[in-house]
C-alpha positions as CSV (number, residue, x, y, z in Angstrom):
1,X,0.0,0.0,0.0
2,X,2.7,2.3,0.6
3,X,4.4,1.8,-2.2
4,X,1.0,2.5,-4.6
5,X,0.8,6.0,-2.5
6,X,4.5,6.6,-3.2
7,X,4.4,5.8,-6.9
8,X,1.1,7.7,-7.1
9,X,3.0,11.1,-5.2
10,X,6.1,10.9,-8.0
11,X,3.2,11.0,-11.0
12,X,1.1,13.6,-9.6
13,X,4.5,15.6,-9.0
14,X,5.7,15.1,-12.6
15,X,2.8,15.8,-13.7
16,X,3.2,19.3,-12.4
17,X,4.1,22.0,-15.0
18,X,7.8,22.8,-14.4
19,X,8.7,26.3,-13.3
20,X,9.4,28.5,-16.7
21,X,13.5,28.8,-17.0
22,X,14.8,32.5,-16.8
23,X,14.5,34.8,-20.0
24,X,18.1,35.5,-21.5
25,X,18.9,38.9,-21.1
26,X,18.2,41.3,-24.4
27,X,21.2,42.1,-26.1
28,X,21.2,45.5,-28.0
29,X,23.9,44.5,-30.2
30,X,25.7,41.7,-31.5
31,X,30.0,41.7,-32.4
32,X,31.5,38.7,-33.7
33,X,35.1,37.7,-34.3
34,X,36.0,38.3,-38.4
35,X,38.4,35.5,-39.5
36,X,41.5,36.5,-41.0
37,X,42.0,39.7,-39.5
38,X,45.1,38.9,-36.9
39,X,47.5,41.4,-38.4
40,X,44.6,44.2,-38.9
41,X,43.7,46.8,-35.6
42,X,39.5,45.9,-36.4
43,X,39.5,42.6,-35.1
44,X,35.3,42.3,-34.6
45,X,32.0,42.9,-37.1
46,X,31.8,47.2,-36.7
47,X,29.0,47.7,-33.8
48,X,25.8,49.7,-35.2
49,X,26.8,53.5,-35.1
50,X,23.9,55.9,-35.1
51,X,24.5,60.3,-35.3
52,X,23.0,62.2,-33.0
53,X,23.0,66.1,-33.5
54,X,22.6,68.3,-31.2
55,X,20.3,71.3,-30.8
56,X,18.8,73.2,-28.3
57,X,17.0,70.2,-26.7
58,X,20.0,68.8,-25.6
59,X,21.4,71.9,-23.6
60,X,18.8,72.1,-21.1
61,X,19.3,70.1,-18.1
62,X,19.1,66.4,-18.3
63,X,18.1,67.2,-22.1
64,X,20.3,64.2,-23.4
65,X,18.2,61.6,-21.7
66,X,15.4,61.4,-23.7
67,X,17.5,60.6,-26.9
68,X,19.4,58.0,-25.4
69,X,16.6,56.2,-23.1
70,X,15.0,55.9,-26.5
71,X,17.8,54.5,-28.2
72,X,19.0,52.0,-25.2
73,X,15.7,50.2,-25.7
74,X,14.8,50.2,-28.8
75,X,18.0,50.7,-31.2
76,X,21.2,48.2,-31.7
77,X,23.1,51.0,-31.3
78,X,27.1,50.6,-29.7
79,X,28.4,54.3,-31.0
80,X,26.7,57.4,-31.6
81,X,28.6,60.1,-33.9
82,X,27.8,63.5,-32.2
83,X,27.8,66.7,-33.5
84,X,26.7,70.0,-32.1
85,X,23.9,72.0,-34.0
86,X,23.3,74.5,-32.2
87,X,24.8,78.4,-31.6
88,X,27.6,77.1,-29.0
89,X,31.0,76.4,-29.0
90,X,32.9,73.3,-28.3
91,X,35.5,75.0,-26.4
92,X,33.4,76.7,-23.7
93,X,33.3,74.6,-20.2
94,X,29.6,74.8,-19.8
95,X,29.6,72.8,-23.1
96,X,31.9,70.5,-22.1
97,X,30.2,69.9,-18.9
98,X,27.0,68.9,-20.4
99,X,29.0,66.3,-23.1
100,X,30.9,64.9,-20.6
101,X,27.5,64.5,-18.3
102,X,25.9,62.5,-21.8
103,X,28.9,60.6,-22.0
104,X,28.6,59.1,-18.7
105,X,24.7,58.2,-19.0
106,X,25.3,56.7,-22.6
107,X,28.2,54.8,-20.9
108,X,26.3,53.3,-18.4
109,X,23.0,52.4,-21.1
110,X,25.5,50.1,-23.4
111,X,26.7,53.6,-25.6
112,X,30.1,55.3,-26.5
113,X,30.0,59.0,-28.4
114,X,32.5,59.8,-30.8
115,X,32.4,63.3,-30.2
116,X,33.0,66.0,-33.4
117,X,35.7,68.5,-31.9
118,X,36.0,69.7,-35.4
119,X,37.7,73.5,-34.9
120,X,34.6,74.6,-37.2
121,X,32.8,74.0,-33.9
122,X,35.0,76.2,-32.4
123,X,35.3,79.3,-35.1
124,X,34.8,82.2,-32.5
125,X,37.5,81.2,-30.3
126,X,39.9,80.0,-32.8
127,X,39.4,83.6,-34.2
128,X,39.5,85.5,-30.9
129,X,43.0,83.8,-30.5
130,X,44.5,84.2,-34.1
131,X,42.9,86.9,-36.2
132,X,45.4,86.8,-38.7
133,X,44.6,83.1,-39.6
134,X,41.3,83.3,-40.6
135,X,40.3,81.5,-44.6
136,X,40.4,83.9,-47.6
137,X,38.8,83.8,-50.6
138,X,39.7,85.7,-53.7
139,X,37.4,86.9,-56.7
140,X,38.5,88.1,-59.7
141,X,36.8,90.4,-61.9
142,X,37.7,92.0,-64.6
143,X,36.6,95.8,-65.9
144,X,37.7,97.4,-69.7
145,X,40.0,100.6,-69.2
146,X,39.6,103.4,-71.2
147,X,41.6,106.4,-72.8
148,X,40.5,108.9,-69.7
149,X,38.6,109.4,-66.9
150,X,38.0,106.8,-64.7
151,X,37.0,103.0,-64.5
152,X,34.9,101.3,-62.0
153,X,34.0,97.8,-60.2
154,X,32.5,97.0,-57.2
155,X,32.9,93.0,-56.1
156,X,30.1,91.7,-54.1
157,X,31.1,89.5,-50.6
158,X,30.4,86.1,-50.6
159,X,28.6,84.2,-47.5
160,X,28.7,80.8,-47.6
161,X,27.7,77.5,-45.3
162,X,27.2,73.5,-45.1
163,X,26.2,70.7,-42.9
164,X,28.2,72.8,-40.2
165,X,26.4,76.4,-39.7
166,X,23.6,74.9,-39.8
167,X,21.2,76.7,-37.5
168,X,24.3,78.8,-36.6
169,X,26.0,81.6,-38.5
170,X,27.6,80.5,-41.4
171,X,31.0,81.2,-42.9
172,X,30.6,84.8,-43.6
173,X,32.7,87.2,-44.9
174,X,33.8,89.4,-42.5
175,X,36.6,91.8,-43.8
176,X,37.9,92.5,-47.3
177,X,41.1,94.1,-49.1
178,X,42.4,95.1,-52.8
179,X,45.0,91.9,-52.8
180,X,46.5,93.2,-56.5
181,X,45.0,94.5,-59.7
182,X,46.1,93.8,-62.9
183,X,45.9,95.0,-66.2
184,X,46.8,93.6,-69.3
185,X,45.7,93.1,-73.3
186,X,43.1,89.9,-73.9
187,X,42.7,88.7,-76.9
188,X,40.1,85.6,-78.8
189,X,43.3,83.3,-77.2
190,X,44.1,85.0,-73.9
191,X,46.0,87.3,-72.2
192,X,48.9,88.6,-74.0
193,X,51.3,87.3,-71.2
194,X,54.1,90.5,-71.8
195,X,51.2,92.7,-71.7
196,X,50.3,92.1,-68.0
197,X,51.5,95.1,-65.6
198,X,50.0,95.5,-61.8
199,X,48.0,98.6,-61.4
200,X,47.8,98.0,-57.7
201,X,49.3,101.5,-56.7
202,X,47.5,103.9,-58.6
203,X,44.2,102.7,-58.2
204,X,41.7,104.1,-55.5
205,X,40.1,101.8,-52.8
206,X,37.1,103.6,-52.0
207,X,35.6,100.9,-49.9
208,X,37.1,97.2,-48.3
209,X,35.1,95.8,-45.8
210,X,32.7,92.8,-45.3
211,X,29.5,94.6,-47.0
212,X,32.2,94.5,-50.2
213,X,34.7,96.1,-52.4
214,X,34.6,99.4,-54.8
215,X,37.5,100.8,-56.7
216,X,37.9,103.1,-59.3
217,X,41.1,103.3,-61.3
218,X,42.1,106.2,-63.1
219,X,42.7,106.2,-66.8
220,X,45.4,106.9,-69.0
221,X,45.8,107.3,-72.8
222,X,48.0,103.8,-72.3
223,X,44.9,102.2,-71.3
224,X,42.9,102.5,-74.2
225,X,42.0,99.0,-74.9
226,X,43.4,97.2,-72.1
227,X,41.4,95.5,-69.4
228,X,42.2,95.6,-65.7
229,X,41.4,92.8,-63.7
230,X,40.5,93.1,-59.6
231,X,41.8,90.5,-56.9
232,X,39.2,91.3,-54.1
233,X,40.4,89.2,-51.4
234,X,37.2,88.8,-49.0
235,X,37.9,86.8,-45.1
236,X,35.3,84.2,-44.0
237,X,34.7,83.2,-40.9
238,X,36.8,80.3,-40.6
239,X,39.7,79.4,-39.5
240,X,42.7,79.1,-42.6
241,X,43.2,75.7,-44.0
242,X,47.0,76.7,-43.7
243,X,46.9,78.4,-40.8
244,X,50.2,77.8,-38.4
245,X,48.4,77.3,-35.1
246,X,45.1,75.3,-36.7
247,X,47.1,72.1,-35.6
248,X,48.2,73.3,-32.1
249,X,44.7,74.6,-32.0
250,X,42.7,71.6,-32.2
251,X,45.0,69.3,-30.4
252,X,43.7,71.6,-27.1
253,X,40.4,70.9,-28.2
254,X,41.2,67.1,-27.6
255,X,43.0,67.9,-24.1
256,X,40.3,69.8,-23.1
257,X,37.8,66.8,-23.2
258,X,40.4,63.9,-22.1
259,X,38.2,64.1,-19.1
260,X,35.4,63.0,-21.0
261,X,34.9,58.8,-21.2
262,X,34.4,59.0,-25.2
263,X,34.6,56.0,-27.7
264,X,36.6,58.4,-30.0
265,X,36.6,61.6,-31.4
266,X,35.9,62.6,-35.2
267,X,35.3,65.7,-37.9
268,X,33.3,65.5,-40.8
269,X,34.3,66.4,-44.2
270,X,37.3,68.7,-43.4
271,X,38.4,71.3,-46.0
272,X,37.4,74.7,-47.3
273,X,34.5,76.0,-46.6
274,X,31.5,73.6,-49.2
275,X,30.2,75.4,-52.3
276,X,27.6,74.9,-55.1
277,X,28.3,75.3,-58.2
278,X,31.5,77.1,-57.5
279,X,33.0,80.0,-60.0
280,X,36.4,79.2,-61.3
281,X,36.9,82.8,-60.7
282,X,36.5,82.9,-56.8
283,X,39.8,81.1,-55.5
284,X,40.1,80.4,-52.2
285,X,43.6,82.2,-50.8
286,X,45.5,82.9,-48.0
287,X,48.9,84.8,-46.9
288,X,50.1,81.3,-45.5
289,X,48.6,79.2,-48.6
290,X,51.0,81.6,-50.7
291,X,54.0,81.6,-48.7
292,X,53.1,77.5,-49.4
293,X,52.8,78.2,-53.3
294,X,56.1,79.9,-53.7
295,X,58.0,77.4,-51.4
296,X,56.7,74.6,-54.0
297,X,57.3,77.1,-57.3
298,X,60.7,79.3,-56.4
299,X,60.2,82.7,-58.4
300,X,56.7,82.2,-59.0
301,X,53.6,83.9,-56.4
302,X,50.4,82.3,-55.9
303,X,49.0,86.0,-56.2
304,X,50.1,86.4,-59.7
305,X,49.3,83.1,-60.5
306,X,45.3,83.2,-59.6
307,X,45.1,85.3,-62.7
308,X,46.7,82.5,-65.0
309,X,44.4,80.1,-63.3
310,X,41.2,81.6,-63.9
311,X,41.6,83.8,-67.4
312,X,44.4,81.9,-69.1
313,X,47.3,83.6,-71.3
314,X,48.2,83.1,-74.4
315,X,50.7,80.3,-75.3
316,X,51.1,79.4,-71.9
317,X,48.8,76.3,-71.9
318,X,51.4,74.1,-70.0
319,X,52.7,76.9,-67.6
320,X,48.6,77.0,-66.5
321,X,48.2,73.6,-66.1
322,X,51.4,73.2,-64.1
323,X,50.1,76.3,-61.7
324,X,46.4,74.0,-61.8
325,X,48.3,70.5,-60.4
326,X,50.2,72.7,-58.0
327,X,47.2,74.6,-56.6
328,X,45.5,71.2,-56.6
329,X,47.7,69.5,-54.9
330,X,47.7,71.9,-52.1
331,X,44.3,72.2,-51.3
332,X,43.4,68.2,-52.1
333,X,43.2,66.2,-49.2
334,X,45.8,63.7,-49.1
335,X,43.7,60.7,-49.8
336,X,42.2,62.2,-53.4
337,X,45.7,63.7,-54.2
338,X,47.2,59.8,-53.9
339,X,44.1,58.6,-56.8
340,X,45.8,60.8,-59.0
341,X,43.0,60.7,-61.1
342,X,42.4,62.9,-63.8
343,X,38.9,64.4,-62.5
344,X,38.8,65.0,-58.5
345,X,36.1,62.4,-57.1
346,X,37.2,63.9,-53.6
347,X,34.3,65.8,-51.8
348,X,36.5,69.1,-51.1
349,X,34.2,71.8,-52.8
350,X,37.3,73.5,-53.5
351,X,38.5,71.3,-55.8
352,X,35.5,71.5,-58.4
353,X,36.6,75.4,-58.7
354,X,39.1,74.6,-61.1
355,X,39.8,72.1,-63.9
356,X,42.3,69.3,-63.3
357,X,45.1,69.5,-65.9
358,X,46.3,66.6,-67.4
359,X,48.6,64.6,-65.1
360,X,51.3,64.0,-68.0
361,X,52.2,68.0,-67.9
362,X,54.9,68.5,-66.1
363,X,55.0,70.3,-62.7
364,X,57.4,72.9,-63.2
């Protein structure tokens, strides 16, 4: 008898519905080993990377949470890219703070930031501390001389932007000069290259500032059919793609958020400032970009130069294109320069403002 009740307890217990095992935790993402890939640095599958921009949302207190509780539970997300869009400045400490205090809660939801310390972020500062290195850009226009009296031109600024003034002020001009005037014969084939003469001193500036340029340049008999060409030289606000301290510059950036537990750091598209539909005409410049051009080309200036680039002289179709691979080659990123290809497919917008010479001339 006991042995019926026992053998009737061990059914009735396995009949029992067993408790339910544990859920495995959620994973948000998912990194596997790559085979192959001992000698490389990128040893795993990439994690997902999302971009996050920031705007005024994010600046009020606790303002980053709402982003990132939304993206801990319901995106795969390992790395967000994050970039600031929004009238502030990387380099002030109240920025920082509120960065560093995102970086932490991402940390501690599964997330790293790669932060954009690009020095575009920065512009006000960089310019506060180094005037004098701030991007150029030159435009050339040309007006016909006459016999007597006196010839004309006014050159309009030029205000520009991309991806990075967005919702902030863009790269503006904010100061111009008379960089050289020339005058010269043009023909159906160019300039007559003997004919060119720079006018510079005896022409009247009668207004250089950010609203534009106006000249007037008195006439001589010796003008009569000549045309003088302006090199109105307007500053952006942005700091000099040549400029001695840009390096210096952003590597304070970086030290300035070491404090900060990032995945990384990054910039987006670095180079002059973007432009549609440039004119081969407007050239971007600076003093340090030509102190560059006449290390590379002894006895040649960048300044005189800009006018072979963008009207052409006679009979000097290989001296042009060598000045066009030089200029080039300067203001390429390294990258596109290596392709050597015979049409730029780098994304610098400077680089569509003139056309790339044949790479069999030499570069003299």
């Amino acid at each position: 008898m006991k042995g019926l009740l026992a053998c009737a307890w061990l059914g009735a217990c396995l009949s029992l519905p067993l408790p339910a095992a544990p859920e495995p935790a959620a994973l948000r993402s998912l990194q596997v080993a790559l085979p192959g890939q001992e000698h490389n640095a990128i040893k795993n599958s990439w994690p997902g990377i999302g971009c996050w921009f920031w705007s005024a949302e994010e600046f009020q207190p606790d303002g980053y949470k709402r982003f990132l509780d939304l993206h801990a539970q319901h995106s795969g997300f390992g790395l967000l890219t994050t970039s600031i869009r929004h009238p502030v400045e990387v380099t002030d400490p109240k920025v920082h703070d509120q960065l560093k205090a995102a970086a932490m809660y991402a940390r501690e939801r599964g997330m790293g930031l790669v932060l954009d310390l690009d020095v575009r972020l920065a512009r006000q500062a960089f310019m506060d501390k180094h005037p004098g290195e701030l991007q150029e850009i030159v435009r050339l226009r040309e007006v016909a001389l006459t016999n007597s009296g006196e010839a004309g031109l006014t050159v309009e600024p030029l205000n520009l932007g991309d991806h990075y003034t967005y919702r902030v002020r863009g790269y503006d001009s904010i100061a111009a000069r008379v960089l050289r005037v020339f005058s010269y014969v043009a023909g159906a084939a160019g300039i007559e290259p003997d004919s060119v003469s720079d006018i510079t001193g005896r022409c009247n500036v009668q207004q250089a500032d950010a609203r534009g340029v106006r000249i007037a340049i008195p006439c001589t008999a010796g003008d009569a059919g000549r045309t003088a060409c302006v090199l109105a030289a307007f500053t952006l606000f942005t700091p000099d793609v040549f400029a001695p301290h840009l390096i210096e510059f952003e590597k304070n950036i970086l030290k300035q958020y070491a404090d900060v537990p990032l995945a990384g750091a990054c910039k987006d598209e670095w180079g002059f400032p973007g432009r549609f539909g440039p004119r081969t005409d407007d050239l971007y410049y600076s003093r340090c970009m030509a102190d560059e051009y006449a290390r590379r080309r002894p006895g040649r200036t960048l300044e005189r130069d800009l006018l072979l680039l963008a009207k052409g002289e006679k009979g000097m179709a290989d001296g042009r294109a060598a000045a066009i691979n030089h200029y080039m080659e300067m203001i390429m990123p390294t990258w596109c320069r290596a392709a050597r290809s015979p049409t730029p497919a780098c994304n610098s917008p400077a680089t569509a403002a003139l056309p790339m010479a044949r790479n069999t001339t030499p570069r003299r």
